[in-house]
MOPAC internal coordinates of N, CA, C and O (Angstrom, degrees):
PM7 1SCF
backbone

  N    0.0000 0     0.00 0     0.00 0    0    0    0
  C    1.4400 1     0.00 0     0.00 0    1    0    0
  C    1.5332 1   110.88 1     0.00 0    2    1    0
  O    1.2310 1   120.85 1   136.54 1    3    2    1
  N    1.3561 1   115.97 1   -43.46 1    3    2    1
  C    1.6741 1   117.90 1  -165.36 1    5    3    2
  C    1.9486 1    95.23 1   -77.05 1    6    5    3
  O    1.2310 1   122.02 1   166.02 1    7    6    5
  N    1.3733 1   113.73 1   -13.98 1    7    6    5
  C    1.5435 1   118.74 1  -159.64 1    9    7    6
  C    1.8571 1    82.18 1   -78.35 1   10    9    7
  O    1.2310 1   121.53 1   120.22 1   11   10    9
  N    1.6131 1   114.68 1   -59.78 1   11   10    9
  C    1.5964 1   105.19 1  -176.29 1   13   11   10
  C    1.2790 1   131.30 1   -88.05 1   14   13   11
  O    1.2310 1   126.01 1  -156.64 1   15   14   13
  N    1.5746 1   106.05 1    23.36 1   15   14   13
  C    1.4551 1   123.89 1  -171.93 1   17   15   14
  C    2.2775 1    80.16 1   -97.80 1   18   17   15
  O    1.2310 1   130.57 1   115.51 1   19   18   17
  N    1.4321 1    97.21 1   -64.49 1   19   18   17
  C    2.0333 1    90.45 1  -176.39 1   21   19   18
  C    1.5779 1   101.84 1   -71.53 1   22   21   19
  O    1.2310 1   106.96 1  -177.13 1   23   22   21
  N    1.1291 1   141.88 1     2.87 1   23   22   21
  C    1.0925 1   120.45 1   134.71 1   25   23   22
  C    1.3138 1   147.79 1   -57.58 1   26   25   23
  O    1.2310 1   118.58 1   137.09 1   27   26   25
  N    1.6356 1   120.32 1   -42.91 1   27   26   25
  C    1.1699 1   117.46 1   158.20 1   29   27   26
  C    1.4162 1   112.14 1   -88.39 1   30   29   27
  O    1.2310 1   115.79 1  -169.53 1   31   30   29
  N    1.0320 1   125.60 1    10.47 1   31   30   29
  C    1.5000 1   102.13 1   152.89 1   33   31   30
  C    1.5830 1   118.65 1   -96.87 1   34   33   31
  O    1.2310 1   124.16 1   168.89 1   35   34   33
  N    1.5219 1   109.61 1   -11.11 1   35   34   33
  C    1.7445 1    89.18 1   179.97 1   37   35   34
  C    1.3501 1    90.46 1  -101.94 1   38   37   35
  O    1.2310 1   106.67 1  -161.85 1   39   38   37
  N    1.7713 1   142.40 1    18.15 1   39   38   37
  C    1.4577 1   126.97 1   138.28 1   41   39   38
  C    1.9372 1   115.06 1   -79.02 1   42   41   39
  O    1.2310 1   120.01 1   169.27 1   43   42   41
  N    1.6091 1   117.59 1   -10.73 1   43   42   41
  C    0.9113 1   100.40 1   164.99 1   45   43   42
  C    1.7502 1   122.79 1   -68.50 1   46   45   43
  O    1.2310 1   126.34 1   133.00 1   47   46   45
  N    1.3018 1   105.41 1   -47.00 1   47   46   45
  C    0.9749 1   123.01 1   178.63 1   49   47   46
  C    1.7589 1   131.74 1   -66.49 1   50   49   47
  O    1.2310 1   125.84 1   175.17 1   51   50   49
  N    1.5442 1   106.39 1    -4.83 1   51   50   49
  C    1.5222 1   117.82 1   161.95 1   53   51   50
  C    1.3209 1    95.36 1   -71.70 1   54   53   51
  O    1.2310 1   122.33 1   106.57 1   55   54   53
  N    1.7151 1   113.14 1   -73.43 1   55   54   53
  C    1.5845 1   125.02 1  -164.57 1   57   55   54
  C    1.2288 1   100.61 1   -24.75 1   58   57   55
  O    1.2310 1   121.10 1    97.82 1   59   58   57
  N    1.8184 1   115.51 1   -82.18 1   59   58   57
  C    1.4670 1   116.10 1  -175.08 1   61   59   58
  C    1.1207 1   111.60 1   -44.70 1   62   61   59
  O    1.2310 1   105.25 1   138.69 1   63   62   61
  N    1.2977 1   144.92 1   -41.31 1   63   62   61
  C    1.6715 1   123.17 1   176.65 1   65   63   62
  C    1.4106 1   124.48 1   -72.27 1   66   65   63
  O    1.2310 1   125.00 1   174.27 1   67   66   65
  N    1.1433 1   108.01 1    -5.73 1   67   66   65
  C    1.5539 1   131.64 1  -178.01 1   69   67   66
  C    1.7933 1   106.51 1   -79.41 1   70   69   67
  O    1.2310 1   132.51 1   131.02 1   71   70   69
  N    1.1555 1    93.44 1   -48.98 1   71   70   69
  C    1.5352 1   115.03 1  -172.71 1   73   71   70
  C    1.4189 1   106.64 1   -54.40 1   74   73   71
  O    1.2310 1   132.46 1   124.34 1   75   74   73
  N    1.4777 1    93.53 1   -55.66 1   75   74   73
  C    1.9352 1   113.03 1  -165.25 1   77   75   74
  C    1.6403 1    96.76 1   -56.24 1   78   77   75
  O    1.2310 1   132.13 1   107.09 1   79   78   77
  N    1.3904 1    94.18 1   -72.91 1   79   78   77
  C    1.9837 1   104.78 1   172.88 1   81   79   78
  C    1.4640 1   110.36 1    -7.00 1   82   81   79
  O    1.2310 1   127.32 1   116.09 1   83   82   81
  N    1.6466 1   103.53 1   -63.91 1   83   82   81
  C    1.6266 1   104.28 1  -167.22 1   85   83   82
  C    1.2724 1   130.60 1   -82.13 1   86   85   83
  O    1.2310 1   126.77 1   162.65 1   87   86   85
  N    1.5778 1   104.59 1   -17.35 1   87   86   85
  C    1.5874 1   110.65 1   166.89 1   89   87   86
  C    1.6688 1   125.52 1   -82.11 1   90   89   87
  O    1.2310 1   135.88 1   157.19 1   91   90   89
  N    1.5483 1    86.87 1   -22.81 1   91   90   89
  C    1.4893 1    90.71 1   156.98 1   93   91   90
  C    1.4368 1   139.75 1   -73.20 1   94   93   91
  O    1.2310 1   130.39 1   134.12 1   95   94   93
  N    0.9834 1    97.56 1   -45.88 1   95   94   93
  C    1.6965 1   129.34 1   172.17 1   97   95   94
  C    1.8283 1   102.87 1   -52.43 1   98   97   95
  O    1.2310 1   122.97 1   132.10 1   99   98   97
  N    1.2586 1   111.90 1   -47.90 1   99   98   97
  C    1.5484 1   104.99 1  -149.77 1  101   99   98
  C    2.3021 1    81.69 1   -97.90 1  102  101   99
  O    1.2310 1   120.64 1   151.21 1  103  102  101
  N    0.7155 1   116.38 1   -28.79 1  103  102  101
  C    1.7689 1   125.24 1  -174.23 1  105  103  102
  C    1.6579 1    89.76 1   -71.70 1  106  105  103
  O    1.2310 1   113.37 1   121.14 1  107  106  105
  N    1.2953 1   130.15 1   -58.86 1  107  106  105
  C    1.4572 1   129.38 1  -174.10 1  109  107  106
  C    1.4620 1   111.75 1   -50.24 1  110  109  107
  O    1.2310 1   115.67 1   152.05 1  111  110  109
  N    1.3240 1   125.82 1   -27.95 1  111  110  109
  C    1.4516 1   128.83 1  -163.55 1  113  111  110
  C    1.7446 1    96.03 1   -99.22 1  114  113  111
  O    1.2310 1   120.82 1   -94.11 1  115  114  113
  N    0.9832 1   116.03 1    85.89 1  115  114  113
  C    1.0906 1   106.40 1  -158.20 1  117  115  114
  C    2.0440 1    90.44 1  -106.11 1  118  117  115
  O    1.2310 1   122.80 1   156.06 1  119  118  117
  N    0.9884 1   112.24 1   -23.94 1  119  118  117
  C    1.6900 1   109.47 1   174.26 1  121  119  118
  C    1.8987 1    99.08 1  -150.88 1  122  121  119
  O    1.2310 1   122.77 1   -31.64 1  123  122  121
  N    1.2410 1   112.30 1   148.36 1  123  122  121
  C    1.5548 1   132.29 1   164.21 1  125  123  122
  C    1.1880 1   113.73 1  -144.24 1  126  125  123
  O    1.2310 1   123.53 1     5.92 1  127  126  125
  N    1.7130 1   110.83 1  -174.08 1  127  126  125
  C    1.4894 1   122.44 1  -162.62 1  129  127  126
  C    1.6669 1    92.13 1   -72.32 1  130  129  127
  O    1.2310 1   124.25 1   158.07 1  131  130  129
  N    1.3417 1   109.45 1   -21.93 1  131  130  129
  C    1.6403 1   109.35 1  -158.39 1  133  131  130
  C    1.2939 1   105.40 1   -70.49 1  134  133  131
  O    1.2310 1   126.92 1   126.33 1  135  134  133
  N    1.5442 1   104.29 1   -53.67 1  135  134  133
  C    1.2460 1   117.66 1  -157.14 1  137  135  134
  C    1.8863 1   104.60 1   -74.29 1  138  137  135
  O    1.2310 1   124.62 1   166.68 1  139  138  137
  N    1.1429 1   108.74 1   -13.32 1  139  138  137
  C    1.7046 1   126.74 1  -161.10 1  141  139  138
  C    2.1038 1    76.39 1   -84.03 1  142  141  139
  O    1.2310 1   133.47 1   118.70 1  143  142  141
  N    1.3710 1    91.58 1   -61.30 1  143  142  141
  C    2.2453 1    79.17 1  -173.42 1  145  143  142
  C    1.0039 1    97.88 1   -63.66 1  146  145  143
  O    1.2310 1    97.64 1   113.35 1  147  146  145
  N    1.1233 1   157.45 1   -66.65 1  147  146  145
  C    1.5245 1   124.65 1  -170.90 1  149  147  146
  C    1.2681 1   127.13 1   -78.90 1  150  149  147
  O    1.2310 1   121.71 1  -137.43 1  151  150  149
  N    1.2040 1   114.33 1    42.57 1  151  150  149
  C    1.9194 1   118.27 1   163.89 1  153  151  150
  C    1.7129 1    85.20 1  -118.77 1  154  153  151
  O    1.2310 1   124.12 1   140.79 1  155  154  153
  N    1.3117 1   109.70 1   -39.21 1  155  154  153
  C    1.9306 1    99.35 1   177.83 1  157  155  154
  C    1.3191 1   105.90 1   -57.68 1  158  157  155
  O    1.2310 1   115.97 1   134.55 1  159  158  157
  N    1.5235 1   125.25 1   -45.45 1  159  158  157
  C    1.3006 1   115.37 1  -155.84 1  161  159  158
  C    1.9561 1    96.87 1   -73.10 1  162  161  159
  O    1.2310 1   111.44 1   147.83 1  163  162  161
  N    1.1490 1   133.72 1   -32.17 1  163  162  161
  C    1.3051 1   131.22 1   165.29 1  165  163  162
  C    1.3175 1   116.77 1   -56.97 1  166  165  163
  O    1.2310 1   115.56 1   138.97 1  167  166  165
  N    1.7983 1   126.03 1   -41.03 1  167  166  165
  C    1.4656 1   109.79 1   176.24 1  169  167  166
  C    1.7781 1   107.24 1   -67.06 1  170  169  167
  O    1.2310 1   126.75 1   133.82 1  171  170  169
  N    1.1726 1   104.62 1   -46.18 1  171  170  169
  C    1.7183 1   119.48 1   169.77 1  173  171  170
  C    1.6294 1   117.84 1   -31.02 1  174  173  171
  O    1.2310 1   115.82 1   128.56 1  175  174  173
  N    1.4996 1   125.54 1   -51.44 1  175  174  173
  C    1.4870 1   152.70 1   153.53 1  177  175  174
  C    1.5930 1   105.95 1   -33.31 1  178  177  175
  O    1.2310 1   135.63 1   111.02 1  179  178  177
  N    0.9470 1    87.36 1   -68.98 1  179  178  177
  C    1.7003 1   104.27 1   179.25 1  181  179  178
  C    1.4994 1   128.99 1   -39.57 1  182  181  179
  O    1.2310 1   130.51 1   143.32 1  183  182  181
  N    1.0602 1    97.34 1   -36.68 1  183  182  181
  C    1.9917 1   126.45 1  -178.27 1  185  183  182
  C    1.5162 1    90.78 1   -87.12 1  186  185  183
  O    1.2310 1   106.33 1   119.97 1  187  186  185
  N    1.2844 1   143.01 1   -60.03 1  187  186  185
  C    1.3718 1   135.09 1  -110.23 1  189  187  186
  C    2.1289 1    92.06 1   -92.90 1  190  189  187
  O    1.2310 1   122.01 1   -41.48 1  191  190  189
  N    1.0229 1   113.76 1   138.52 1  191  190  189
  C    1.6760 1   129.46 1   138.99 1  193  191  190
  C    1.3617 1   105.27 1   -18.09 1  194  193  191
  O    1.2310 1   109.76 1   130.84 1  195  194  193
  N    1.3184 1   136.82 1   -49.16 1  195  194  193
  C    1.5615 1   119.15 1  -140.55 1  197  195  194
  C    1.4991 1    80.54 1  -159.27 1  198  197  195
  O    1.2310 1   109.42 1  -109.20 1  199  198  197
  N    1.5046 1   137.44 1    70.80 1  199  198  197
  C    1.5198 1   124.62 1  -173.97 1  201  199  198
  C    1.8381 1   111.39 1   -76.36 1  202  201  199
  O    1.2310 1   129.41 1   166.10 1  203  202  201
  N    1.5516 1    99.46 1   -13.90 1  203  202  201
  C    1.5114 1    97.72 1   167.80 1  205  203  202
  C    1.5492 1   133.00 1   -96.85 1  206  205  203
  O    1.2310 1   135.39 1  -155.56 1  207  206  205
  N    1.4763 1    87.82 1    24.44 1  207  206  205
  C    2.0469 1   101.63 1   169.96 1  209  207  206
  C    1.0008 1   106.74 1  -133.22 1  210  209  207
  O    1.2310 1   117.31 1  -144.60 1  211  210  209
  N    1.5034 1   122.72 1    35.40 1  211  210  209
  C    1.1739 1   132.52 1   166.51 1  213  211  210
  C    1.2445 1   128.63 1   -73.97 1  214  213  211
  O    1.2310 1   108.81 1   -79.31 1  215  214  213
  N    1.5812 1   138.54 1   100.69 1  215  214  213
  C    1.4450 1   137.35 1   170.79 1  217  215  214
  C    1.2996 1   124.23 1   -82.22 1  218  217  215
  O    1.2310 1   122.78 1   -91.61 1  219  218  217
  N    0.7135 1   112.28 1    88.39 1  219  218  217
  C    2.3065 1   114.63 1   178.76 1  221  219  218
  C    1.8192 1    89.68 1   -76.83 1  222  221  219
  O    1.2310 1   128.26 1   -29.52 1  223  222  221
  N    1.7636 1   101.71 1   150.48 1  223  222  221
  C    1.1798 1   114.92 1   166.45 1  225  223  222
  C    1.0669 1    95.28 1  -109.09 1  226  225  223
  O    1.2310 1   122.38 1   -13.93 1  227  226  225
  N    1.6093 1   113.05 1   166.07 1  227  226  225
  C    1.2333 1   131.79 1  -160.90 1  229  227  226
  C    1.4423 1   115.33 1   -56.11 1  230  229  227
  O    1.2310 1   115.38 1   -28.04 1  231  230  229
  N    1.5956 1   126.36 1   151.96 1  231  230  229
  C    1.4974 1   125.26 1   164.70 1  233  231  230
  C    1.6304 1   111.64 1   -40.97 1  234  233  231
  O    1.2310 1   111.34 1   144.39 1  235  234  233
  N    1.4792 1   133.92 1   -35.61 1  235  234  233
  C    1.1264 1   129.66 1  -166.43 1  237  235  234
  C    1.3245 1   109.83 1   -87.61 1  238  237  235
  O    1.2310 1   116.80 1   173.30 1  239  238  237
  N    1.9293 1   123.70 1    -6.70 1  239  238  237
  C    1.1955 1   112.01 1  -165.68 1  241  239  238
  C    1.5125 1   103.91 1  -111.52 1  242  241  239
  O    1.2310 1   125.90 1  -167.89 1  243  242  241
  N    1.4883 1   106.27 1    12.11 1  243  242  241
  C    1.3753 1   113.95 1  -177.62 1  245  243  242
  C    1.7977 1    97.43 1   -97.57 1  246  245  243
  O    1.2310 1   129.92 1     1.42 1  247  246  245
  N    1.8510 1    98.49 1  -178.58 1  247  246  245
  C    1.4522 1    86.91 1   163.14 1  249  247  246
  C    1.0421 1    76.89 1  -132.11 1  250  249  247
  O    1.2310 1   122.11 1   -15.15 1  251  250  249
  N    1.7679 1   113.57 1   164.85 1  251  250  249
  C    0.9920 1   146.49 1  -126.94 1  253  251  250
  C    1.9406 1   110.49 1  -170.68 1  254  253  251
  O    1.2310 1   116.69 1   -80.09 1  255  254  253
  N    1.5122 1   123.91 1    99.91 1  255  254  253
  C    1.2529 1   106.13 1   177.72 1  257  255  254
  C    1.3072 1   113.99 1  -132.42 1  258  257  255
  O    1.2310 1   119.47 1   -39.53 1  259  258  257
  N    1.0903 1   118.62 1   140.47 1  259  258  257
  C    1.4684 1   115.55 1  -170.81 1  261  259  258
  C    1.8150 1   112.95 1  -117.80 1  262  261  259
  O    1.2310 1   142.61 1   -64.84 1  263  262  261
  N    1.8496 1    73.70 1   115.16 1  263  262  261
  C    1.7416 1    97.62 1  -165.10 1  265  263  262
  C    0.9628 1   102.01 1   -77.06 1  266  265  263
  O    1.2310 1   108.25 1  -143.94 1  267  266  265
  N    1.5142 1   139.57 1    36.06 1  267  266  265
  C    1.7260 1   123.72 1   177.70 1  269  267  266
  C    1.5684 1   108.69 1    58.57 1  270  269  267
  O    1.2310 1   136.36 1   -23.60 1  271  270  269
  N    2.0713 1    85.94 1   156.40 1  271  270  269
  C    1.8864 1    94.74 1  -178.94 1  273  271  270
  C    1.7263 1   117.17 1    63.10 1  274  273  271
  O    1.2310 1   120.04 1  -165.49 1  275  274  273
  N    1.6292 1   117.53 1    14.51 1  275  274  273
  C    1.4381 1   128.12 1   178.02 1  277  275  274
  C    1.7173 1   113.41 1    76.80 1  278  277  275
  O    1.2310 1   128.21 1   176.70 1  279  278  277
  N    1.3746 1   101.80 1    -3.30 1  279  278  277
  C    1.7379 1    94.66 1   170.14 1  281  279  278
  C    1.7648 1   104.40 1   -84.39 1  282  281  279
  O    1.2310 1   134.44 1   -27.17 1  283  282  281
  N    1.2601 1    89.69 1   152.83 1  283  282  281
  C    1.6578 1    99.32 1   159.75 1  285  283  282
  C    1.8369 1   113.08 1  -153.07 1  286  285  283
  O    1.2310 1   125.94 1    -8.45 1  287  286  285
  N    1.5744 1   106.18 1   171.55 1  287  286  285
  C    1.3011 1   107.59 1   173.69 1  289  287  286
  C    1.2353 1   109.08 1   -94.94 1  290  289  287
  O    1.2310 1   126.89 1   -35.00 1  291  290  289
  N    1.3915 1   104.35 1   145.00 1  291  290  289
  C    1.9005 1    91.92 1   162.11 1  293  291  290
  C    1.2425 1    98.03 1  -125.64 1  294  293  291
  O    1.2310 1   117.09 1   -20.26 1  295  294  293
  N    1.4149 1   123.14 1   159.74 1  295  294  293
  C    1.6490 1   135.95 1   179.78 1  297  295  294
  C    1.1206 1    96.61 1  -141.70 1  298  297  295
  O    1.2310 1   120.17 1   -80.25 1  299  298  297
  N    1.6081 1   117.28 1    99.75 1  299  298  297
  C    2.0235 1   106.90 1   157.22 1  301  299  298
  C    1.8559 1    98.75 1  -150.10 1  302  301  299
  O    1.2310 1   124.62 1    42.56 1  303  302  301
  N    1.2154 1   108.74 1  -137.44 1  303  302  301
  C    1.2618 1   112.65 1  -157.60 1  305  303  302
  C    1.5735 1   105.62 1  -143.73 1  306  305  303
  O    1.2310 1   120.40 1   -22.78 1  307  306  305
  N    1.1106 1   116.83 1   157.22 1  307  306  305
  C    1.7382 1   120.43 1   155.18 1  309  307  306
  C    1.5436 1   111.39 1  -146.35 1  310  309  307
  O    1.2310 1   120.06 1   -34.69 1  311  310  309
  N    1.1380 1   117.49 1   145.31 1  311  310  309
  C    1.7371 1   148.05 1   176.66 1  313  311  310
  C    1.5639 1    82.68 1   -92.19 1  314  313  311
  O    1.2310 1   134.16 1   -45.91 1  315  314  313
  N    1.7840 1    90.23 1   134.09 1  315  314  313
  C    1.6774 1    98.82 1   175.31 1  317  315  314
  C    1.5837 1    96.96 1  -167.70 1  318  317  315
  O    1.2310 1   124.30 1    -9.75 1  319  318  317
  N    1.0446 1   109.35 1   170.25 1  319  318  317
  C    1.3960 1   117.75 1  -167.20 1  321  319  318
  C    1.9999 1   104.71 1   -99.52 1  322  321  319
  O    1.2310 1   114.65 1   -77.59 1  323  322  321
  N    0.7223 1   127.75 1   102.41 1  323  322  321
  C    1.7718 1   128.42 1  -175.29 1  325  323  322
  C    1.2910 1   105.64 1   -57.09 1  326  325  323
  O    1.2310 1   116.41 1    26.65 1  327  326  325
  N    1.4909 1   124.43 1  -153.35 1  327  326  325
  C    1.5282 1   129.40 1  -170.37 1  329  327  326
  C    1.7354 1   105.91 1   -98.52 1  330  329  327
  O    1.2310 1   129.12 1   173.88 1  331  330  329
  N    1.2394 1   100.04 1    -6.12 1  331  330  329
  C    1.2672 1   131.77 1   170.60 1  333  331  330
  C    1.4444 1   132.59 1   -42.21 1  334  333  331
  O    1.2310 1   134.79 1   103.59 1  335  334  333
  N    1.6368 1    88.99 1   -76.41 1  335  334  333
  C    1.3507 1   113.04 1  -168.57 1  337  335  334
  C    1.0697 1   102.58 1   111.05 1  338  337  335
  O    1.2310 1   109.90 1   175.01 1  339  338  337
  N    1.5011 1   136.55 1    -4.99 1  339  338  337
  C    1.2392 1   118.19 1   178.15 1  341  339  338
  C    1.6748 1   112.35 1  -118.49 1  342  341  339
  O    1.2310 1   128.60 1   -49.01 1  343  342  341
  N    1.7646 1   101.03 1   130.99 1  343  342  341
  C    1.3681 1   118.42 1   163.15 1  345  343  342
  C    1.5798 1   125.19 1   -26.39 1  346  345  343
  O    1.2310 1   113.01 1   -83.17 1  347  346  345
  N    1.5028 1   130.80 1    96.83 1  347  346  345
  C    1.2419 1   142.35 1  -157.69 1  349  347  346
  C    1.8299 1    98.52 1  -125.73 1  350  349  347
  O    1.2310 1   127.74 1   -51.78 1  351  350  349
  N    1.1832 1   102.71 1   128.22 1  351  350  349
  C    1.4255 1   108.66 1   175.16 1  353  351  350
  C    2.0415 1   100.57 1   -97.04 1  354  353  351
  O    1.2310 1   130.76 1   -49.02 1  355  354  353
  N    1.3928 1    96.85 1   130.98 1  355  354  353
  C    1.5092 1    76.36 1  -171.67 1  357  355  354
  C    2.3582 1    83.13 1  -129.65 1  358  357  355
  O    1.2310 1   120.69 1   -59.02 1  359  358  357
  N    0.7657 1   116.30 1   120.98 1  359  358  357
  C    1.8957 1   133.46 1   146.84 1  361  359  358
  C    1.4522 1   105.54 1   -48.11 1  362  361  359
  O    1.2310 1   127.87 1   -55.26 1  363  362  361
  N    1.4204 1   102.46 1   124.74 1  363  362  361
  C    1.3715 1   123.00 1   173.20 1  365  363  362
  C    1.5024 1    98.23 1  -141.30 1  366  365  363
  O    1.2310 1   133.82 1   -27.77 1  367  366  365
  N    1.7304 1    90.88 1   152.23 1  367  366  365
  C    1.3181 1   117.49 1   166.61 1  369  367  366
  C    1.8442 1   112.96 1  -100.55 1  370  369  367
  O    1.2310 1   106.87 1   -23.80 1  371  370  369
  N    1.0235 1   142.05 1   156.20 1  371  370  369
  C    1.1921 1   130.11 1   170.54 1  373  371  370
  C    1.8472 1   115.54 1  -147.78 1  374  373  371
  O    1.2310 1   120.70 1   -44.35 1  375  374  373
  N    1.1701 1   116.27 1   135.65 1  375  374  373
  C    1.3827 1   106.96 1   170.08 1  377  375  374
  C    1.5353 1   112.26 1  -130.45 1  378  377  375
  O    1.2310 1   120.35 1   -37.51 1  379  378  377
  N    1.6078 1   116.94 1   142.49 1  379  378  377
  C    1.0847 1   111.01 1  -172.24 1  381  379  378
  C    1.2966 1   116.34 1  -145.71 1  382  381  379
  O    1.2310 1   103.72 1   -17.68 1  383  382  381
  N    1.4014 1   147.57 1   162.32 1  383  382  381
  C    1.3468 1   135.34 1  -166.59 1  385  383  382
  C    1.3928 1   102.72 1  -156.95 1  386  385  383
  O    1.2310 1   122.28 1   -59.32 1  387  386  385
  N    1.3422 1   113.23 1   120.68 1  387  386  385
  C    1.5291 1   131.99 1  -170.06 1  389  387  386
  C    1.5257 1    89.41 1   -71.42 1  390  389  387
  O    1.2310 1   119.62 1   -31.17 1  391  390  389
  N    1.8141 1   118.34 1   148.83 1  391  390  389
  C    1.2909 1   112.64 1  -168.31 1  393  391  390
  C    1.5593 1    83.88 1  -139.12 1  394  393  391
  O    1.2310 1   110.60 1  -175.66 1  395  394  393
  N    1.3659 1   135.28 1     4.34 1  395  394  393
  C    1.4054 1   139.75 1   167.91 1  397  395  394
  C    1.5964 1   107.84 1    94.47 1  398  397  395
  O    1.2310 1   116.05 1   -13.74 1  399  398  397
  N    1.1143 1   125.10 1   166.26 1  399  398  397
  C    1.4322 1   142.60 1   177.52 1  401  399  398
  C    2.0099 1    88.37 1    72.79 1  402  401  399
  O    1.2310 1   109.48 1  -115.37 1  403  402  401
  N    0.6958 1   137.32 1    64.63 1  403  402  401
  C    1.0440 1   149.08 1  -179.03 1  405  403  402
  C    1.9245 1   116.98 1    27.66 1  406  405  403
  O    1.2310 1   129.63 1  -141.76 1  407  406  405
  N    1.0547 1    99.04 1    38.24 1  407  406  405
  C    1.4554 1   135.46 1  -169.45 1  409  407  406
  C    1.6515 1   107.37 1   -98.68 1  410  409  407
  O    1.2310 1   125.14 1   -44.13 1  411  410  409
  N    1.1604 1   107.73 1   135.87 1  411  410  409
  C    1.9959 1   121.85 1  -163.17 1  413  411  410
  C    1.8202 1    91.83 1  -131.34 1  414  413  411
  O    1.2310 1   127.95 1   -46.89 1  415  414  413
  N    1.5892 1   102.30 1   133.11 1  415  414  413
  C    1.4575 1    86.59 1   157.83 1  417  415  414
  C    1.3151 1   109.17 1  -135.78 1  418  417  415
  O    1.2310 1   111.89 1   -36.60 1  419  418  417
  N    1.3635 1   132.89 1   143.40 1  419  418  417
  C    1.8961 1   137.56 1  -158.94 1  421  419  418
  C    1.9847 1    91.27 1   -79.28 1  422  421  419
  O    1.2310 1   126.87 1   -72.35 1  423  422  421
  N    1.3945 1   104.38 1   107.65 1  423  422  421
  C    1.5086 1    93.71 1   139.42 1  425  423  422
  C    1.1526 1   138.11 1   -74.29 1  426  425  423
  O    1.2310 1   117.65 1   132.69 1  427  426  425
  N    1.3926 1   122.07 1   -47.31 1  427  426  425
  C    1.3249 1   112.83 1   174.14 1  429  427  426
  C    1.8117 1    96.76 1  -162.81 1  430  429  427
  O    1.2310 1   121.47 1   -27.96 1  431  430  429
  N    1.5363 1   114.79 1   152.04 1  431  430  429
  C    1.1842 1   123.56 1   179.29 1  433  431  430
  C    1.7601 1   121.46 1  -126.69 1  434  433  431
  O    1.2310 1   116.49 1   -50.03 1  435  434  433
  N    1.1108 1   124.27 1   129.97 1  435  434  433
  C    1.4451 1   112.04 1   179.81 1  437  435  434
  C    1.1008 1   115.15 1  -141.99 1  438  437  435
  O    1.2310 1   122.70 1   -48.88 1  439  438  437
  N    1.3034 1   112.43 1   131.12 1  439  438  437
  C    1.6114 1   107.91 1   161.19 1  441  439  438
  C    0.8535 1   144.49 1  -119.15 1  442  441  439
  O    1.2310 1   118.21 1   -57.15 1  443  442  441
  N    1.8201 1   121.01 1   122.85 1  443  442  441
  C    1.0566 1   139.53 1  -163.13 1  445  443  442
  C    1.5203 1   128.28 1   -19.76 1  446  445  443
  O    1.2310 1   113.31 1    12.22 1  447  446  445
  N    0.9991 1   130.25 1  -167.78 1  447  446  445
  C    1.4691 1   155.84 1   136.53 1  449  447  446
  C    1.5215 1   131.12 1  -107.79 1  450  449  447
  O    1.2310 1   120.10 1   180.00 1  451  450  449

């Protein structure tokens, strides 16, 4: 009896440390390079003619630099449909700066040539 009495208590006591781990873990990450390209690809959306023929390439195929203090640059591209109708690849620059509560604010956006 006392053998499955410290059994469930040192499975209580994984869970709760298990628990803590992940609320910590996932609350600490509060901004990345990842999360920084997809708040660009939404200011990016925002601008576009046709924001629902919008193709973003992947977070890894962009670059991505992180200027300290939660800003970073992003440099990639999106395929979008113009006033046209026709599929236009357009290069952007993007800068953005995590302002906390899961809140993004646009420094500045450009697009290329």
């Amino acid at each position: 009896m006392n053998r499955h009495i410290l059994s469930f208590i040192a499975l209580g006591v994984f869970v709760l440390l298990a628990i803590g781990s992940t609320e910590s873990s996932s609350s600490s990450v509060e901004h990345s390079e990842t999360m920084a390209h997809i708040m660009c690809q939404d200011f990016v959306k925002n601008r576009l003619k046709a924001p629902r023929t919008a193709k973003f390439p992947r977070s890894s195929e962009a670059r991505t630099t992180d200027l300290g203090n939660g800003r970073y640059r992003v440099i990639s591209y999106v395929d979008a449909q113009n006033s046209f109708g026709a599929l236009i690849r357009t290069r952007y620059a993007c800068t953005v700066q995590y302002t906390g509560n899961d809140r993004w604010r646009l420094e500045a956006l450009d697009f290329l040539e």
